[in-house]
C-alpha positions as CSV (number, residue, x, y, z in Angstrom):
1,X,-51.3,41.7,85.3
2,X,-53.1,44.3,83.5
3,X,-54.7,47.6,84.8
4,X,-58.5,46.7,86.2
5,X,-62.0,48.9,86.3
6,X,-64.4,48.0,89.0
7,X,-68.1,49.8,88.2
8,X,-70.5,49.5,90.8
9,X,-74.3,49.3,89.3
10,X,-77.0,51.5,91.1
11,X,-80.2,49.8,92.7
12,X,-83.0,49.8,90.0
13,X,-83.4,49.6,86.3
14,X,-80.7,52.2,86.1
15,X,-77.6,52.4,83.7
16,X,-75.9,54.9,86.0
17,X,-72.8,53.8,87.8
18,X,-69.7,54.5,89.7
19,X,-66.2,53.2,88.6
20,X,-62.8,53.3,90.6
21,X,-59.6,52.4,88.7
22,X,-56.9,49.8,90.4
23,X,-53.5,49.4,89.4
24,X,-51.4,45.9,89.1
25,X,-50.9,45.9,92.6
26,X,-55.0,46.4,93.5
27,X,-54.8,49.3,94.6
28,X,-57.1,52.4,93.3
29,X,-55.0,55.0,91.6
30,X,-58.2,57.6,91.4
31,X,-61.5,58.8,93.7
32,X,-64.7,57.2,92.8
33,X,-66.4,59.1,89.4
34,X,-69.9,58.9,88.9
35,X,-71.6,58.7,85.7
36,X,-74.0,56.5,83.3
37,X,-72.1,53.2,81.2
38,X,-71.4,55.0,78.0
39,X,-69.3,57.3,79.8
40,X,-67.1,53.8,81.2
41,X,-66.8,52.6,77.6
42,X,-64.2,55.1,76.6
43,X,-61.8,54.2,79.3
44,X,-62.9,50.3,79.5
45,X,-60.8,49.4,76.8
46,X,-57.7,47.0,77.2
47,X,-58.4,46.5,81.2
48,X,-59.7,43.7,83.3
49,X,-63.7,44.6,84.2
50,X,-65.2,43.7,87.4
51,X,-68.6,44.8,87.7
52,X,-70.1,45.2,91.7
53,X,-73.5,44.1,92.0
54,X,-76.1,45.2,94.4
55,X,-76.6,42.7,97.2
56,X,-80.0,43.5,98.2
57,X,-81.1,41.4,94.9
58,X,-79.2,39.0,95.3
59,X,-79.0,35.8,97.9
60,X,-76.1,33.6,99.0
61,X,-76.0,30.0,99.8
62,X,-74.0,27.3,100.0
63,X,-74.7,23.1,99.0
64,X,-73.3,19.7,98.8
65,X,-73.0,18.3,95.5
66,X,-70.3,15.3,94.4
67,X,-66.9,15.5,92.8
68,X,-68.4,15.8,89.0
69,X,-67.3,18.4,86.2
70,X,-68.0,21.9,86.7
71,X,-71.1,22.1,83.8
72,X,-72.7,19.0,85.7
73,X,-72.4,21.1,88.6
74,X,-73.8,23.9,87.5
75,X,-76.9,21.3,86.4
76,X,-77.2,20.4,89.6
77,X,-77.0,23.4,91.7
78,X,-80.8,24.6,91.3
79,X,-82.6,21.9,92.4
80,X,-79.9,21.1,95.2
81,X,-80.7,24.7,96.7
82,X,-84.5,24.4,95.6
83,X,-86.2,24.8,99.2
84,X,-83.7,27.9,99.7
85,X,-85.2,29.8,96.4
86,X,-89.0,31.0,97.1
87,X,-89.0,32.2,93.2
88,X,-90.0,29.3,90.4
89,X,-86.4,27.8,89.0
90,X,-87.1,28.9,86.0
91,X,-87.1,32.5,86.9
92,X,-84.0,32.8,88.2
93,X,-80.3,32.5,87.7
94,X,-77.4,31.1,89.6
95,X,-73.9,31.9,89.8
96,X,-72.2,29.0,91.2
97,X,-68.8,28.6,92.7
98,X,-65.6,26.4,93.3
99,X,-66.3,23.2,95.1
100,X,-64.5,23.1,98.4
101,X,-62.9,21.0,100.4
102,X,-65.7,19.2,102.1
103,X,-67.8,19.2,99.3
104,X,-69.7,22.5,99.2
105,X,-69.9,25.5,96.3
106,X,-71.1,28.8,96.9
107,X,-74.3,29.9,94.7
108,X,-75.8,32.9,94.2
109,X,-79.2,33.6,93.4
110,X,-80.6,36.4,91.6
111,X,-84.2,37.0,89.3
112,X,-83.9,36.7,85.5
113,X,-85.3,39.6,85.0
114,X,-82.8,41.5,86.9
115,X,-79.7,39.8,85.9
116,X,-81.1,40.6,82.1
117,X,-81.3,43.9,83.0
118,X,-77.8,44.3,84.0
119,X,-76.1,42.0,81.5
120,X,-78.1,43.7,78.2
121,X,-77.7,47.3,79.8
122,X,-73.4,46.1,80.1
123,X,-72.9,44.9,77.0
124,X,-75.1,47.6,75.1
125,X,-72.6,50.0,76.2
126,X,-69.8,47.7,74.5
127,X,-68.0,46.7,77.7
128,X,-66.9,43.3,78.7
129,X,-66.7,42.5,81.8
130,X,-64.8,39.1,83.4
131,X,-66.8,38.9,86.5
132,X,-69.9,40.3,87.7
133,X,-69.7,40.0,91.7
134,X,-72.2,40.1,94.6
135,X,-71.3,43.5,96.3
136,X,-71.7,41.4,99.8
137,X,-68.4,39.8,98.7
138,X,-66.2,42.6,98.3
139,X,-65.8,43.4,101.4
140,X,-62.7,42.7,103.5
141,X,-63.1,40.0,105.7
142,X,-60.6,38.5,108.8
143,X,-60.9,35.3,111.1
144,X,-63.8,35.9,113.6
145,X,-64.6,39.3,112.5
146,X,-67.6,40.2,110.2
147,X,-67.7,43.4,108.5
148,X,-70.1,46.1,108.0
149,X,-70.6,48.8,105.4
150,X,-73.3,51.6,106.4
151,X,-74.5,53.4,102.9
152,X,-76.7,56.3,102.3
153,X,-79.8,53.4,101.7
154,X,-78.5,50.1,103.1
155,X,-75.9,48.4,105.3
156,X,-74.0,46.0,103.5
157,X,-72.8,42.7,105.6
158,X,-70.0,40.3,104.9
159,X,-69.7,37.4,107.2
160,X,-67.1,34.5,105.5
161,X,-65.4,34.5,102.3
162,X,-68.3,33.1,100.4
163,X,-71.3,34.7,102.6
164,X,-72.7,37.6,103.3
165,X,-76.1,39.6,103.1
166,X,-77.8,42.8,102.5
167,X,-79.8,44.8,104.8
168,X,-82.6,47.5,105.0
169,X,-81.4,50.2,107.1
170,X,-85.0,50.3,109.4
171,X,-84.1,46.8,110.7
172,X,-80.8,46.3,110.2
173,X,-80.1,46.2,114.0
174,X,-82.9,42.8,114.6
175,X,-81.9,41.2,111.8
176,X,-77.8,41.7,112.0
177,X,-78.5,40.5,115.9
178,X,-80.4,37.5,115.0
179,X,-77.5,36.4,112.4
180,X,-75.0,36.5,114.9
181,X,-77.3,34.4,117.4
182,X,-77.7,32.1,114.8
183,X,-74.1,31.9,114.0
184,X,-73.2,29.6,116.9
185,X,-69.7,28.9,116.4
186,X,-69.3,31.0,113.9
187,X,-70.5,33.5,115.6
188,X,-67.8,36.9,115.3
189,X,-65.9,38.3,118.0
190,X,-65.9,41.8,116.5
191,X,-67.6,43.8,113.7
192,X,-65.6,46.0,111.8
193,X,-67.5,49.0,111.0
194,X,-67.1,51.4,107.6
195,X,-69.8,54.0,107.9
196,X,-70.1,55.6,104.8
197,X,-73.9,57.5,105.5
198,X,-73.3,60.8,107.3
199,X,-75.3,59.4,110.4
200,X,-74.3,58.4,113.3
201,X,-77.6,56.5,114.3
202,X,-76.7,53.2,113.0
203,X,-73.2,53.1,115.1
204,X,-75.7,54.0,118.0
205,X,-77.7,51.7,117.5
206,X,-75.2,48.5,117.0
207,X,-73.6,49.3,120.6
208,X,-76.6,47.6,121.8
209,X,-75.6,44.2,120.0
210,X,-74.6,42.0,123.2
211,X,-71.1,40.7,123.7
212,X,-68.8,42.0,120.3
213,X,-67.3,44.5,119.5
214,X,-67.7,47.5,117.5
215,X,-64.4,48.7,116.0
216,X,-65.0,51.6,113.7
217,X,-62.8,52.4,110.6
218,X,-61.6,55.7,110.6
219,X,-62.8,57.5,107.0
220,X,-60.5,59.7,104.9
221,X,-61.7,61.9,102.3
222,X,-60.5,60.0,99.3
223,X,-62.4,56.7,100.8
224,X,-65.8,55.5,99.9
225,X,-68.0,52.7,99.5
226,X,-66.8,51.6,96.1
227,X,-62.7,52.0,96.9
228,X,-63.3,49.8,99.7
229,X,-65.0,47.0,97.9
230,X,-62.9,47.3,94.8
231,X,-59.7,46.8,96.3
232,X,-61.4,43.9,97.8
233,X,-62.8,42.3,95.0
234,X,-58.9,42.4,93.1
235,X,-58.4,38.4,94.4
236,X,-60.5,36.2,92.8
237,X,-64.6,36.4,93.5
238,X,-65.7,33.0,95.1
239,X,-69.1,33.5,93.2
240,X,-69.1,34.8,89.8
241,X,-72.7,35.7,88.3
242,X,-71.1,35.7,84.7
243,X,-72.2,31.5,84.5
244,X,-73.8,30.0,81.9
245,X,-76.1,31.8,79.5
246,X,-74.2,35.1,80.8
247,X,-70.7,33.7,80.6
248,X,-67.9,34.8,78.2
249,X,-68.1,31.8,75.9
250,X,-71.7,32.0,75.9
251,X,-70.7,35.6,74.7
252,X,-68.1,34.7,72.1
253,X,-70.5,31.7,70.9
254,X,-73.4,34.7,70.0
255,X,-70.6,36.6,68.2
256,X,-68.7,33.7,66.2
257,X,-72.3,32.1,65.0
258,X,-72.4,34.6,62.4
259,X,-69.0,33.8,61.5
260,X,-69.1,30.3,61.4
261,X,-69.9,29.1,57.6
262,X,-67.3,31.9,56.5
263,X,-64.7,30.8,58.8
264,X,-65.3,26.9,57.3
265,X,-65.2,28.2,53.7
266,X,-62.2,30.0,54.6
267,X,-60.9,26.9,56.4
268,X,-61.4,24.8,53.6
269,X,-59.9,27.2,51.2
270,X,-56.8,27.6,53.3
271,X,-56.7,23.7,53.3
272,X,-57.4,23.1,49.1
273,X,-54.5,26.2,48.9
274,X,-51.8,24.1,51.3
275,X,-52.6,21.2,49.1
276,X,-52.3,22.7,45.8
277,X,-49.1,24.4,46.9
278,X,-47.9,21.3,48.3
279,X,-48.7,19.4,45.1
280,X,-47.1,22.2,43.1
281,X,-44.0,22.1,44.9
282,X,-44.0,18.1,44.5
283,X,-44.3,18.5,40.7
284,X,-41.4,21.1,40.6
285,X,-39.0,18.8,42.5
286,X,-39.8,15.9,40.0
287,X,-39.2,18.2,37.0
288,X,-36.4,19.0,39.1
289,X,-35.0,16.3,39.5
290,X,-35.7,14.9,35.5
291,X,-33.9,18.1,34.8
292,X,-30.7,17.1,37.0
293,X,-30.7,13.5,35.5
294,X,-30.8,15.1,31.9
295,X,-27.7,17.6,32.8
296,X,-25.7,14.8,34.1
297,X,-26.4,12.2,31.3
298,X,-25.7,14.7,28.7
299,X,-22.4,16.0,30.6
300,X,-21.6,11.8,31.3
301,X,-22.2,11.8,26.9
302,X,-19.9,14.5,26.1
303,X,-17.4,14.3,28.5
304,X,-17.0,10.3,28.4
305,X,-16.5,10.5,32.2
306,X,-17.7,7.0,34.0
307,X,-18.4,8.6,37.4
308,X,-22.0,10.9,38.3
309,X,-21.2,14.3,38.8
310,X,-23.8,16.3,40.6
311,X,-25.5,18.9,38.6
312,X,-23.6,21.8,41.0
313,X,-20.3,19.9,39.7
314,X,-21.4,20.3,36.7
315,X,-22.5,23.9,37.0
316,X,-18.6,24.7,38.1
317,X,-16.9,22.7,35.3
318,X,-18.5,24.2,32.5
319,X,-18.6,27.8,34.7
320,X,-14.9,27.4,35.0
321,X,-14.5,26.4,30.8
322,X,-16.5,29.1,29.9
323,X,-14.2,31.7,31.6
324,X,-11.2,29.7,30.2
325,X,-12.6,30.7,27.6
326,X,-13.4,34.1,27.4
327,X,-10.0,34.8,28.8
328,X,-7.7,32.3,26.2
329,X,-6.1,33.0,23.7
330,X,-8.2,34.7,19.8
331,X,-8.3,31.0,19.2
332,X,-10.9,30.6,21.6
333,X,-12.4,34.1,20.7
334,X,-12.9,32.9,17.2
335,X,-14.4,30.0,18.5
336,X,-17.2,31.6,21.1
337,X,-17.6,33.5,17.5
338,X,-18.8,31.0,15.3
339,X,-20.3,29.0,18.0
340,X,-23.0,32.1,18.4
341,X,-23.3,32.5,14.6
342,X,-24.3,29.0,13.8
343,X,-26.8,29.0,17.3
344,X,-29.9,30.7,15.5
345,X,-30.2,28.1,13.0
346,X,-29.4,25.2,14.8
347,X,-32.1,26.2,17.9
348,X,-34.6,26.8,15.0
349,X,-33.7,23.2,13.2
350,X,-34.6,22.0,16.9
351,X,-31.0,20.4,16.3
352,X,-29.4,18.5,19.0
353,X,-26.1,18.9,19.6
354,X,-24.1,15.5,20.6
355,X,-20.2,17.1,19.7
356,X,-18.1,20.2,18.9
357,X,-14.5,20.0,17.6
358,X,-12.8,23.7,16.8
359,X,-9.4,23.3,14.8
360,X,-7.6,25.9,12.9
361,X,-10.5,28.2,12.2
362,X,-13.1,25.4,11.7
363,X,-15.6,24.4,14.3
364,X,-17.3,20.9,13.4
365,X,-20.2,20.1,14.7
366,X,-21.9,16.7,15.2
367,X,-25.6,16.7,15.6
368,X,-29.0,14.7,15.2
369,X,-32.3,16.8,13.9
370,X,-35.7,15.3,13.4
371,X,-35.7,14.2,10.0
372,X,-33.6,14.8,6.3
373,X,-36.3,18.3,5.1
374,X,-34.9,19.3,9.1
375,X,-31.2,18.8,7.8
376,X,-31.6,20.9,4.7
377,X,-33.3,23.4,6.4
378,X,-30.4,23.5,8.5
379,X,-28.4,23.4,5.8
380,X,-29.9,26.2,4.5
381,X,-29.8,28.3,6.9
382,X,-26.3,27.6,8.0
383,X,-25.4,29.2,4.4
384,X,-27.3,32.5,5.2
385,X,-25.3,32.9,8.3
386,X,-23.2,36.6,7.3
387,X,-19.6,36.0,7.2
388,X,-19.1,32.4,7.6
389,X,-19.1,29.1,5.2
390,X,-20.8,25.9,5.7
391,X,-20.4,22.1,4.4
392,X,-22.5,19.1,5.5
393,X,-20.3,16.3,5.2
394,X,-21.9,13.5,6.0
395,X,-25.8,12.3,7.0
396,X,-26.6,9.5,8.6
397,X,-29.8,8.1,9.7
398,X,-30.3,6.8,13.6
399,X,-32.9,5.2,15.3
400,X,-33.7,8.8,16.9
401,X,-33.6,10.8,13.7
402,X,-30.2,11.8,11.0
403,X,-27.2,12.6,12.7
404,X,-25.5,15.4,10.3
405,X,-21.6,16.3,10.6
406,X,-21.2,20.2,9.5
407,X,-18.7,22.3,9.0
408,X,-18.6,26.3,9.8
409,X,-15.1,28.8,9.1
410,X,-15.0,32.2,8.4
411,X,-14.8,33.3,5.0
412,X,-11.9,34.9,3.8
């Protein structure tokens, strides 16, 4: 897992924070650092974000709702947990949670304006966070034992993995006692107790809760409020308030929009480009292929062998002749001679070649041109040819055009 951030936002339109790094294991590798967002945005990059959110705006509940997809859900929600909200709905925002068990999701409510506050403030600083958690939340939390965080301006309370509230530290005493009247049997058998204000007078004042007890953590000097909520918050939040028009996607669907109609040009591009290629490569194996049959009729012609040779066959037949060839006896030189004399005028003459018969210094060639002005300006230019002697012999006229018979020696 990679290396997370947790930032704690400050009460109030502020864009000053806190921030504690954690390692893979959750555990924080530094001392809390104060400063404002920008300063975060350096050292935000490539890590998981969780941002902590202050619980005195923000109120928990829970509600029924039926085994449907998580978007209907999230439809629902509001007017399930309508009579909790005193705010219109459509002032504020809830982050909604997994359904449970017996049918219940957590929600948390917060004020539009607020949450907008928070979220534009966050991303205007160019961070990214996953999850944006209800600092009630992230605090530890064991079987029949509620836990309490005393801050400089407020006492922070966590009662069950998905509740908890925030409380003003002139009547924290009244109202924590009257929560754990109204627990019943849920009702905690002990507080746990991290005092984080300097003062002793809240301690004081909770020994005079009836029948729990008070068991206060001991404080070290690289401890505070935000190390002991971030290590907390490392499992996964049962409330995130990143849900619909704050969520990631939403997020990612703001930046693609933009994007779109290039990204289908470029689509459809990519497509008309596969296809051309594809098309391209289709015509190349037919011409391929045409090629191939070509080779091996002409070879079948000249060779007066009944069987189909591949074209590689071929390719190492006439490799091998040639280097019979060039490796024979002057017979053979003289012959590879005159064969690349006479080549210039017969490629000009468009002159097709059907036979080739070298005997004592005499190569006789039998081939079919176009028509008879075609065979004299073969003829022609066979004379022409430096060093070496030509004779038609005979012309006779095909279906396909005049097959000549020539003869070419040296002169002497």
């Amino acid at each position: 897992m990679r290396e997370r951030l947790v930032i704690r936002l400050q009460k109030g339109h502020s864009r000053n924070v806190s921030w504690v790094p954690l390692n893979e294991n959750g555990r924080t590798t530094a001392v809390e650092e104060f400063g404002s967002l920008s300063e975060v945005t350096a050292i935000s990059s490539g890590r998981h974000i969780t941002i902590i959110a202050p619980g005195s705006y923000i109120s928990l509940t829970k509600t029924k709702v039926p085994a449907v997809k998580k978007s209907r859900i999230a439809q629902m929600v509001p007017f399930s947990v309508e009579e909790f909200v005193a705010d219109d709905l459509d002032i504020v925002h809830f982050g909604v949670g997994e359904r449970d068990a017996n049918g219940e999701v957590p929600v948390a409510v917060i004020g539009k304006e607020m949450m907008d506050f928070w979220h534009d403030a966050i991303m205007d600083s160019g961070i990214r966070p996953h999850e944006i958690i209800p600092e009630q939340l992230c605090l530890p939390i064991n079987e029949a034992e509620w836990c309490v965080l005393i801050d400089t301006d407020e006492i922070v309370v966590r009662t069950s993995f998905d509740f908890g509230f925030s409380i003003d530290r002139d009547n924290f005493v009244e109202v924590l006692g009257h929560a754990i009247s109204n627990a019943g049997e849920n009702a905690p058998l002990s507080l746990k107790v991290y005092d984080f204000s300097g003062s002793s007078l809240a301690l004081e004042e909770m020994e005079h809760l009836p029948d729990i007890e008070v068991q206060l953590v001991e404080i070290d000097e690289d401890m505070s409020a935000l190390t002991v909520m971030a290590e907390e918050s490392y499992d996964a939040p049962s409330v995130n308030l990143l849900t619909g028009q704050y969520s990631l996607q939403q997020e990612l669907s703001k930046v693609w929009a933009p994007w779109k109609p290039t990204a289908i040009l470029v689509s459809i591009l990519l497509v008309a480009m596969t296809i051309s290629s594809y098309l391209n490569l289709a015509a190349l194996e037919k011409q391929s292929e045409e090629l191939n049959n070509i080779i091996v009729k002409s070879y079948k012609k000249v060779s007066e062998s009944k069987k189909r040779p591949t074209p590689g066959k071929i390719k190492r037949i006439l490799k091998n002749k040639l280097e019979d060839l060039e490796s024979g006896a002057a017979g053979n030189k003289d012959f590879i001679d005159v064969l690349a004399a006479v080549s210039p005028a017969m490629a000009k003459q468009r002159a097709g070649i059907e036979s080739l018969n070298y005997r004592k210094g005499t190569l006789t060639i039998s081939a079919t041109v176009a028509n008879t002005s075609k065979s004299d300006a073969l003829e022609n230019a066979l004379a022409l040819t430096p060093g070496y002697k030509s004779e038609i012999t005979s012309l006779t006229p095909e279906q396909n055009g005049i097959k000549v018979t020539i003869k070419v020696g040296r002169i002497e």
